[in-house]
C-alpha positions as CSV (number, residue, x, y, z in Angstrom):
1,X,25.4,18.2,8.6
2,X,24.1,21.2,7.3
3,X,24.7,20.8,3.9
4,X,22.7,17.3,3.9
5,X,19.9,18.7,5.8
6,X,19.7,21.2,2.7
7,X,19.3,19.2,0.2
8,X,16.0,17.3,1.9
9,X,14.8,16.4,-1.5
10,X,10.8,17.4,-2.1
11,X,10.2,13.5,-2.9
12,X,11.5,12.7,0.5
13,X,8.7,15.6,1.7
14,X,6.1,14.2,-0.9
15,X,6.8,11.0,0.9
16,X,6.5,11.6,4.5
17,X,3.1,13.4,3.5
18,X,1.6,10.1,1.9
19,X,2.7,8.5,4.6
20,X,1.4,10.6,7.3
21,X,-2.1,10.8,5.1
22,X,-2.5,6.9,4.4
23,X,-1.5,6.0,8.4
24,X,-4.2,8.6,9.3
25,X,-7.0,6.9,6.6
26,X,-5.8,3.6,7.6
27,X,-6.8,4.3,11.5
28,X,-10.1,6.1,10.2
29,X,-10.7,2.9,7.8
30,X,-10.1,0.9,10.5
31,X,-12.4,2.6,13.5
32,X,-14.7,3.0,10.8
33,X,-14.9,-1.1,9.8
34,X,-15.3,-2.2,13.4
35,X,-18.1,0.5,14.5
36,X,-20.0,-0.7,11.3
37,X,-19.1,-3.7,12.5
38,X,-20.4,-3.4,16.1
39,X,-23.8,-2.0,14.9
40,X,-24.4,-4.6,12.3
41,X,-24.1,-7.1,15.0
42,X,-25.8,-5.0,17.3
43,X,-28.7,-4.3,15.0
44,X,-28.9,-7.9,14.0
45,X,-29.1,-9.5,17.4
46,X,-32.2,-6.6,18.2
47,X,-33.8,-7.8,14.8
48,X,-33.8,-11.7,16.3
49,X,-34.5,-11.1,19.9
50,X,-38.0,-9.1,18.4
51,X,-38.4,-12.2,15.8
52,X,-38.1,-14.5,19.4
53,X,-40.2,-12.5,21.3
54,X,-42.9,-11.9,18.3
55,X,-43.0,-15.8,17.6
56,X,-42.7,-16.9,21.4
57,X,-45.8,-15.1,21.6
58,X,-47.5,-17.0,18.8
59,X,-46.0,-20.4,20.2
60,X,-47.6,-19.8,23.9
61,X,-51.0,-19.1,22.0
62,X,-50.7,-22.0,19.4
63,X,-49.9,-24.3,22.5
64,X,-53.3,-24.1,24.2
65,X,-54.5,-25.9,20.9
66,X,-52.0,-28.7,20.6
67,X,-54.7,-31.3,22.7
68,X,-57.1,-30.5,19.5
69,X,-55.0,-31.0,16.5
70,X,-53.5,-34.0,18.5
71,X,-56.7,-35.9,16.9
72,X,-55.9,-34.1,13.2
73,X,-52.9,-35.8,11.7
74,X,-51.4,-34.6,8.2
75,X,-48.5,-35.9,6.2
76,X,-46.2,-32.7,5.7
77,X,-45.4,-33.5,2.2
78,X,-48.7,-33.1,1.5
79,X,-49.0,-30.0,2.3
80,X,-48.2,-27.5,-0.6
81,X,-50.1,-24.4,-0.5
82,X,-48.8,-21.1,1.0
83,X,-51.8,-20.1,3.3
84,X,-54.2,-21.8,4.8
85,X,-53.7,-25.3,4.0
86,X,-55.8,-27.4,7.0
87,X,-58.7,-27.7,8.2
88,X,-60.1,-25.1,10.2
89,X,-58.2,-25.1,13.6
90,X,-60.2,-23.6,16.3
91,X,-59.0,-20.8,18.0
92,X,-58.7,-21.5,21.9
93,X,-59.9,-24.8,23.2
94,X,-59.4,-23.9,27.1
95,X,-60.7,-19.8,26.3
96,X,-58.2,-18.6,28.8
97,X,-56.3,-16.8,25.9
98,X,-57.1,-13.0,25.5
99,X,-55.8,-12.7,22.1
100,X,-56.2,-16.0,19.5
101,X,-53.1,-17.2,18.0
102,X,-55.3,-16.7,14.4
103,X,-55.0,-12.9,15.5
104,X,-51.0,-12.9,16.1
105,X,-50.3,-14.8,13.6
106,X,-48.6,-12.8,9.9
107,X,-48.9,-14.3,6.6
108,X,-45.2,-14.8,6.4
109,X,-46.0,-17.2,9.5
110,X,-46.3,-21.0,10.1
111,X,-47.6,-23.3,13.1
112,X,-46.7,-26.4,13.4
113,X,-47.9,-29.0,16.0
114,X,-45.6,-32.3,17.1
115,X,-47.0,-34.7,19.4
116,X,-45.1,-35.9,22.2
117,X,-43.0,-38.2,20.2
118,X,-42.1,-35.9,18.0
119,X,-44.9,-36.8,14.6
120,X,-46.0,-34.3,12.6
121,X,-49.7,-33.4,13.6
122,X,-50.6,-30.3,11.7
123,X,-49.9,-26.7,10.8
124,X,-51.1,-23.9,9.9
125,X,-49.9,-20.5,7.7
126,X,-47.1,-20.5,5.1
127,X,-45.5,-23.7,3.8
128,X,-42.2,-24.1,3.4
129,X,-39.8,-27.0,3.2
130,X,-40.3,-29.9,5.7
131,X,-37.4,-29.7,8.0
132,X,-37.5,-32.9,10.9
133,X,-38.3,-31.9,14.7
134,X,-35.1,-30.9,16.9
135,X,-36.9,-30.0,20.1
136,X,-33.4,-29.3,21.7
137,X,-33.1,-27.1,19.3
138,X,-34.7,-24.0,20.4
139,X,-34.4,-21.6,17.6
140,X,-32.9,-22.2,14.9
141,X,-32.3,-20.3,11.2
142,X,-33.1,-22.3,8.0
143,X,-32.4,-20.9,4.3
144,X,-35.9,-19.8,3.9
145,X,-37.2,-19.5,7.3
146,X,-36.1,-18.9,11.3
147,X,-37.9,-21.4,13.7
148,X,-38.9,-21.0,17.1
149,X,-39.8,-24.5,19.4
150,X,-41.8,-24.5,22.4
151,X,-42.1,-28.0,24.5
152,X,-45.6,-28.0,26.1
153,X,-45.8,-30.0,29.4
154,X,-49.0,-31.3,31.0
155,X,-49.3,-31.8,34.7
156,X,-50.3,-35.7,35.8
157,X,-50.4,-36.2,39.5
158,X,-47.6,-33.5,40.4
159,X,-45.3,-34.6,36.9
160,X,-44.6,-32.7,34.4
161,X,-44.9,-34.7,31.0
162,X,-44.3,-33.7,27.9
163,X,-47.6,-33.3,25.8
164,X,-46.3,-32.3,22.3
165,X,-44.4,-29.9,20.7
166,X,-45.3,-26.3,19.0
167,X,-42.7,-25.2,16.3
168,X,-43.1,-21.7,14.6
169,X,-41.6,-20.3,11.7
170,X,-41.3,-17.5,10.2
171,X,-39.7,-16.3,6.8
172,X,-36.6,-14.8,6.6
173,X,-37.4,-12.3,3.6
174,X,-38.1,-9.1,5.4
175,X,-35.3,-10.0,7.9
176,X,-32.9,-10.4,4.9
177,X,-34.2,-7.3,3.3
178,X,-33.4,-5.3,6.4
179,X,-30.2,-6.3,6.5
180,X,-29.1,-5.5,3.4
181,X,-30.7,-1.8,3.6
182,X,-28.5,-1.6,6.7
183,X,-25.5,-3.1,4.6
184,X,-25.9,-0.5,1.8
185,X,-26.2,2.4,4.3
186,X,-23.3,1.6,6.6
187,X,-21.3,0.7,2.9
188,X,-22.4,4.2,1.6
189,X,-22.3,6.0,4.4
190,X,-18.5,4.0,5.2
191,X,-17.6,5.6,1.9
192,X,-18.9,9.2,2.4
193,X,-17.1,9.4,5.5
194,X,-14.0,8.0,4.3
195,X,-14.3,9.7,1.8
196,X,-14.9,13.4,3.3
197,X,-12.1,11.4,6.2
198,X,-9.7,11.7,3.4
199,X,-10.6,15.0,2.3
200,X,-10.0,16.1,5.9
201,X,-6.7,14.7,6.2
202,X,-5.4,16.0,3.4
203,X,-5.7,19.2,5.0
204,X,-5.0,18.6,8.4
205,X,-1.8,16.7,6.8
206,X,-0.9,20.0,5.1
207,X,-1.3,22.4,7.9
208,X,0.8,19.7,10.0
209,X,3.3,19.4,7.8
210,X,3.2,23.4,6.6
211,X,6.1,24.4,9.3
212,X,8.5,21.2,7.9
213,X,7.6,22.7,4.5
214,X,8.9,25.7,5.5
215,X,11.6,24.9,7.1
216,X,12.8,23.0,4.1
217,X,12.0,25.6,1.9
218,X,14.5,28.3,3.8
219,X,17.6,25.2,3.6
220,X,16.8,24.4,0.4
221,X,17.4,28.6,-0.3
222,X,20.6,28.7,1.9
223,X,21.8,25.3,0.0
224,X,21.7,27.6,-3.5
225,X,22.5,31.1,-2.1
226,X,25.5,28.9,-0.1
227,X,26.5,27.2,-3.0
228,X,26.5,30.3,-5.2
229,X,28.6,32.6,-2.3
230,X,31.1,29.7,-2.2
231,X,32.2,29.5,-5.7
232,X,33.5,32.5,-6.3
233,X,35.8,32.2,-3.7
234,X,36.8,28.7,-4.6
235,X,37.4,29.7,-7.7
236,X,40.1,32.7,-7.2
237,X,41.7,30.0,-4.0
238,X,42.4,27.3,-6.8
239,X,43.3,30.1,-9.6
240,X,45.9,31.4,-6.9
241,X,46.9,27.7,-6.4
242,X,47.6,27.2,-9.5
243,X,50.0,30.0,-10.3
244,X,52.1,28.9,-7.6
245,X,52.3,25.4,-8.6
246,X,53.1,26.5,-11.5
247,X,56.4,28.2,-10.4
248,X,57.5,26.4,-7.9
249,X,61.4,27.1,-8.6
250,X,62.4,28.2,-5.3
251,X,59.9,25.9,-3.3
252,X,60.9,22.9,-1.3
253,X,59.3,19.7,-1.6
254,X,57.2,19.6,1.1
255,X,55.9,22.9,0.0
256,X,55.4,21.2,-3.6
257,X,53.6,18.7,-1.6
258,X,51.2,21.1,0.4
259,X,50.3,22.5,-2.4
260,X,49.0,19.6,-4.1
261,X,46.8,18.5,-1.0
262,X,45.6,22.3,-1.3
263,X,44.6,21.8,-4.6
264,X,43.1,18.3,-4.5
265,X,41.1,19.8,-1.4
266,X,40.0,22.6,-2.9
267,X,38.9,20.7,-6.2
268,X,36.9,18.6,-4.2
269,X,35.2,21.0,-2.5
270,X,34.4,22.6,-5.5
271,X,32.8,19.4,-6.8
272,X,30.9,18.9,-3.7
273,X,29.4,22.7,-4.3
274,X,28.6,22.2,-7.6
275,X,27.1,18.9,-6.6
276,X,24.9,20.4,-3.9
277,X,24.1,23.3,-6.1
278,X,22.7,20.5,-8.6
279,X,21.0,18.7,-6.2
280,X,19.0,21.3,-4.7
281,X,18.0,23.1,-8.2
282,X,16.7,19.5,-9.1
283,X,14.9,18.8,-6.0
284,X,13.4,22.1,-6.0
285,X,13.2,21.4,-9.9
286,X,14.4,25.2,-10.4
287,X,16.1,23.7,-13.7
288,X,15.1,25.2,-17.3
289,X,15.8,21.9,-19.1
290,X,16.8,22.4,-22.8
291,X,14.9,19.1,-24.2
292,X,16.6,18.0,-27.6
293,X,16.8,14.9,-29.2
294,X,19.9,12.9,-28.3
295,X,21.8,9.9,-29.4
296,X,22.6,7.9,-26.9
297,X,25.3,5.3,-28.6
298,X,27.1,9.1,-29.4
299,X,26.8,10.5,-25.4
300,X,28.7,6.7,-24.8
301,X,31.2,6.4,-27.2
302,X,32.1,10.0,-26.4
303,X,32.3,9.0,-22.5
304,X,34.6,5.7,-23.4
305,X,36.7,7.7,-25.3
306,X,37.0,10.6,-22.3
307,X,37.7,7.6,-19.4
308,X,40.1,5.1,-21.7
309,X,42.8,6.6,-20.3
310,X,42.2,6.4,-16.7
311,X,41.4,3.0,-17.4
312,X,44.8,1.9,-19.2
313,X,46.3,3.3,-16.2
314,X,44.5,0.9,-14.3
315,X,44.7,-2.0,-17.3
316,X,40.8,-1.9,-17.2
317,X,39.3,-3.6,-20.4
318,X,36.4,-1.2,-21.8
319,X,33.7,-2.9,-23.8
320,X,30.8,-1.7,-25.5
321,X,27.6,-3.2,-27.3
322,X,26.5,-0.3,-28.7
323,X,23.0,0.4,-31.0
324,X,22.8,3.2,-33.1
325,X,19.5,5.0,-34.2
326,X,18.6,5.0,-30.5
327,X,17.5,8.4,-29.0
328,X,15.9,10.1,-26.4
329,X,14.5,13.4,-25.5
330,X,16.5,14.8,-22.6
331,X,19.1,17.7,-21.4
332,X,22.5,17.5,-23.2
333,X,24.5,18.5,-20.5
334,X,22.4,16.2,-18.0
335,X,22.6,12.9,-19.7
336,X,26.1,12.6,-20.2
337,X,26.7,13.7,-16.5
338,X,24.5,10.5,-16.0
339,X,26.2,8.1,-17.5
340,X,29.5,9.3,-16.5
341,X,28.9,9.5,-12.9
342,X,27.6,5.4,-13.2
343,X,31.0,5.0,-15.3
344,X,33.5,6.9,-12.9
345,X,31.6,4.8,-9.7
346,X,32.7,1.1,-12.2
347,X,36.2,2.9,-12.6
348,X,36.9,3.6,-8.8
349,X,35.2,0.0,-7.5
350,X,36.8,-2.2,-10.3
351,X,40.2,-3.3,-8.9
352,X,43.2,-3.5,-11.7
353,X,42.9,-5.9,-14.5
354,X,38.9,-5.8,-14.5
355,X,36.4,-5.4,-17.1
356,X,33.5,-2.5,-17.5
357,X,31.0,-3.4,-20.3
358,X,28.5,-1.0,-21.9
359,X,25.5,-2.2,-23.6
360,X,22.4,-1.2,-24.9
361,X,18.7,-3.1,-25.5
362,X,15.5,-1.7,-26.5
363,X,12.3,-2.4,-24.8
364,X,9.0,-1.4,-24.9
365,X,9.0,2.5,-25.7
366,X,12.5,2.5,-23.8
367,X,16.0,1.8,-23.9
368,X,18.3,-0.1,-21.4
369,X,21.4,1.2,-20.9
370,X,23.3,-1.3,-18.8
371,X,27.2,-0.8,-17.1
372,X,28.3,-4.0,-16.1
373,X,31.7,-4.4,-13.9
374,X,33.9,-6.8,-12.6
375,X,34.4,-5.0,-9.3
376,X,33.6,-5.0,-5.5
377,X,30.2,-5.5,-5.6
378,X,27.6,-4.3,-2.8
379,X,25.8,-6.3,-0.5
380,X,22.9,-7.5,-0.5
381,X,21.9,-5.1,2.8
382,X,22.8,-2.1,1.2
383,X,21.7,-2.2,-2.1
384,X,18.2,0.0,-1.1
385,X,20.9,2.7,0.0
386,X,22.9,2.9,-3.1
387,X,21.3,6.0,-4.1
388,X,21.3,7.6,-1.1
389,X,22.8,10.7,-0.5
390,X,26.3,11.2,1.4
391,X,26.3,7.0,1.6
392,X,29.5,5.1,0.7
393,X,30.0,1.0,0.7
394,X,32.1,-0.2,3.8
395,X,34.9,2.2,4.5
396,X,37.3,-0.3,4.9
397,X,36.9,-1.9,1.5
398,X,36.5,1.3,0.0
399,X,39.9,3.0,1.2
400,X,41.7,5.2,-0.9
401,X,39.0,5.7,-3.3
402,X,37.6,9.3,-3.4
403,X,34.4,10.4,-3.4
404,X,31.5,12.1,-1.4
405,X,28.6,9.8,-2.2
406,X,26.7,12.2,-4.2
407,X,27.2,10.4,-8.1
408,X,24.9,7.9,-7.8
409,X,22.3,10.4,-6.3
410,X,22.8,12.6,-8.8
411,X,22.7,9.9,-11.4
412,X,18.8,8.7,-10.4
413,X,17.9,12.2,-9.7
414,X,18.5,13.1,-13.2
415,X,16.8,9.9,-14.9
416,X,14.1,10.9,-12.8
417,X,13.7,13.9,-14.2
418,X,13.8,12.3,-17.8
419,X,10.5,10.1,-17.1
420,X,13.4,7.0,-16.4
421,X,15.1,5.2,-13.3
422,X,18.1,3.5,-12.9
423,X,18.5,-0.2,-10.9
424,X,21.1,-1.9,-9.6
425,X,21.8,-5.7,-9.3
426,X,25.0,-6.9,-7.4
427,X,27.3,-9.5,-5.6
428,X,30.1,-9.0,-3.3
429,X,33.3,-9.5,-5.2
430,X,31.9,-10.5,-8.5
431,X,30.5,-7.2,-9.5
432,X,27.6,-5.1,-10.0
433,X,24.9,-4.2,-12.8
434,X,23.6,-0.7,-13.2
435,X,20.7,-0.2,-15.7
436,X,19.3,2.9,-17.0
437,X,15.8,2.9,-18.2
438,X,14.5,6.0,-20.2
439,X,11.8,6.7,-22.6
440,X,12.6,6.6,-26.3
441,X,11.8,9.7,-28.3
C-alpha cells in the first residue's frame, strides 16, 4: 500500500489541481451569470416602471383634450413628419390641469387620440409606424417604440362610458442604449472578475493543495531512497541463491524446489524495485534522458529476435511489417523497454498457437507502431484502466500469468515522456491492439 501511494504520479497531482481550480471557476462563473442576471432584470423592470409612470402622466394630461380633437380627424398614413405634424392642439380644454400635456411631453414622444370606437382621431409628437388600437392591451413594446393606453370614461346619468381612447408612445432608442451600456459593463466587469476569480483560485488552489504536495513529495523521496536501500540487499540474497543452486549435490528435492521459489521471489521483487524506482524518477521526471536518434524497425527486429524463443515454446507465430528509414529522437535504453514491456504483456495474454503481429505506418510527423495479438482481449469496462498502476484483467482469466501491473504503466509513462501516447483497442477473446504514436525526428 505503501509502495503505490509512492509513486502518486505529479500528473495525477497536476490533475486534481485543474480540477479543483475549474470546479471553483465554474461556481464563480456560475454565481456570477445569475447575479448579472438578476440585476439586468432588475434594472430593466425599474427602466419600464419609470417609462409607465413618465408616459401615464402624459396620457392623464392628453386625456383632458380627447372631447377637442374628437372634432379633428386625420388619416394616420398621412402623417409623415417627425414633430409636430397637426394642427395646433390646445393645451387644456377643462383648465383643471396644473401642468399641460405640451409641457410633459419629450421629443422622442407621441399622442395619439382614439375615439370611442377605436378610429384614429389625431396625434401629436414623433411619428412612427401606424400600429392598429388594442385597448386591452395596456402597454405594450413595438420594434421602434413602447406604448402606453389609457381608456377615458365619461360619466352620463351615474354610467360610466367610454369616451375615447389616449395611446402614448414613446421611442425605444435611449431605452435600448441603456441597456446595452449595462450589457457591456456587467460583460466587462463579468470578465474582470472572472478573471481576477481565476487569478485568485489559482492561489488559494495552491495553498490548499501545498500540504498534498508535500506530502507527495516526502513518498515520492522514500519511494527512491526505498528502492535504492533495497537493491543492494536483493542483490547479495539472489547472488547467495544462486551459488547454492548451483551445487545442489547433497540437497534434496524439495530443497531444490525451495530454492527455486526463493529465487523466482526474489527476482520478482527485484523487478518490482526497479520498476518503482523507474516510476518515481519519471514522475518526478529526475531522469537525465540521453536524446539520440534511433531506428525504430532496428529496436523491433532486435526485440523479435530476443522473445522468439519464448514464443516457440508457446508455438506463437511472430510477424512483423516492418519500415526502415523510420526514426525518432528518444532514450535508447527507454524505448526498447517500451516496446518490450507491450510485447511481453501480447506474450503472457496470447494463449498457445496464437499470433502477435508488429507493424509500422507513418503519419503526419509521427509513426504508428502497432502490436496486434490474438489473445484474451479486455473488456470493454476496463479498457480506461489498462494503464493504471498495480491493475491486472480478471484474476480468474488471468491465472498463472506473472506480473505486477506495472508494464503497461511504465510503457505510457515513457511515450509520454517522448512527446507520444500509446492506445489500446480490444475485444474479449479475439484480441487486442496496442498503438504507439511518437514524433518523427
Amino acid at each position: 500500500m505503501l509502495a503505490k501511494q509512492s509513486i502518486a504520479s505529479k500528473h495525477q497531482y497536476s490533475r486534481l489541481r485543474w480540477r479543483l481550480l475549474l470546479s471553483y471557476l465554474a461556481v464563480m462563473l456560475a454565481t456570477f451569470g445569475i447575479s448579472g442576471l438578476a440585476i439586468y432584470g432588475l434594472f430593466l423592470k425599474s427602466l419600464y416602471h419609470e417609462m409607465d409612470e413618465r408616459l401615464g402622466g402624459l396620457a392623464d394630461g392628453a386625456a383632458h383634450n380627447l372631447v377637442d380633437v374628437q372634432k379633428r380627424s386625420i388619416d394616420p398614413t398621412q402623417i409623415v413628419t417627425k414633430t409636430e405634424p397637426l394642427p395646433t392642439i390646445p393645451i387644456d380644454s377643462d383648465g383643471d390641469l396644473d401642468i399641460s400635456w405640451q409641457s410633459m411631453k419629450l421629443p422622442r414622444q407621441r399622442i395619439e387620440w382614439f375615439d370611442e370606437h377605436r378610429q384614429f382621431l389625431t396625434a401629436s409628437g414623433r411619428n412612427f409606424d401606424f400600429v392598429p388600437l388594442q385597448p386591452d392591451l395596456v402597454s405594450a413594446h413595438h420594434p421602434q417604440f413602447y406604448s402606453l393606453t389609457r381608456t377615458v370614461f365619461k360619466n352620463i346619468n351615474g354610467k360610466k362610458i367610454v369616451q375615447g381612447y389616449v395611446r402614448v408612445n414613446e421611442s425605444v432608442e435611449v431605452l435600448e442604449a441603456e441597456l446595452s451600456d449595462l450589457r457591456w459593463i456587467l460583460g466587462l466587469g463579468g470578465l474582470v472578475g472572472l478573471g481576477l476569480t481565476g487569478l485568485g483560485g489559482i492561489w488559494l488552489t495552491q495553498q490548499s493543495l501545498q500540504p498534498i504536495q508535500n506530502n507527495l513529495d516526502q513518498l515520492q523521496q522514500f519511494t527512491v531512497d526505498a528502492s535504492h536501500e533495497l537493491r543492494s540487499p536483493l542483490t547479495a540474497v539472489k547472488i547467495s541463491v544462486d551459488v547454492l543452486r548451483s551445487n545442489t549435490a547433497g540437497l534434496l528435492p524439495a530443497d531444490r524446489h525451495r530454492l527455486e521459489v526463493i529465487s523466482k521471489g526474489i527476482e520478482q521483487i527485484r523487478y518490482l524495485v526497479e520498476d518503482l524506482l523507474l516510476l518515481t524518477r519519471m514522475d518526478g521526471q529526475l531522469i537525465a534522458h540521453e536524446w539520440r536518434l534511433i531506428a525504430v524497425d532496428e529496436v523491433l527486429e532486435d526485440l523479435l529476435d530476443l522473445l522468439a524463443s519464448q514464443a516457440q515454446e508457446k508455438q506463437i507465430t511472430l510477424k512483423s511489417n516492418l519500415m526502415s528509414y523510420i526514426n525518432v529522437n528518444g532514450d535508447n535504453t527507454q524505448l526498447p523497454r517500451l516496446f518490450r514491456n507491450l510485447l511481453d504483456n501480447a506474450l503472457k495474454y496470447t494463449p498457445d498457437g496464437g499470433t502477435i503481429t508488429v507493424t509500422m505506418q507513418r503519419a503526419k510527423g509521427a509513426v504508428n507502431v502497432s502490436i496486434i495479438d490474438t489473445g484474451m482481449g479486455i473488456a470493454g469496462a476496463n479498457l480506461p484502466r489498462v494503464f493504471d498502476r498495480f491493475w491486472r484483467a480478471d484474476v480468474e482469466r488471468t491465472s498463472g500469468r506473472s506480473g505486477l501491473g506495472l508494464g503497461l504503466a511504465i510503457a505510457q509513462s515513457i511515450a509520454r515522456s517522448h512527446q507520444g501516447e500509446i492506445t489500446v483497442d480490444s475485444q474479449l477473446n479475439q484480441g487486442s491492439c496496442f498503438q504507439v504514436k511518437l514524433p518523427l525526428a
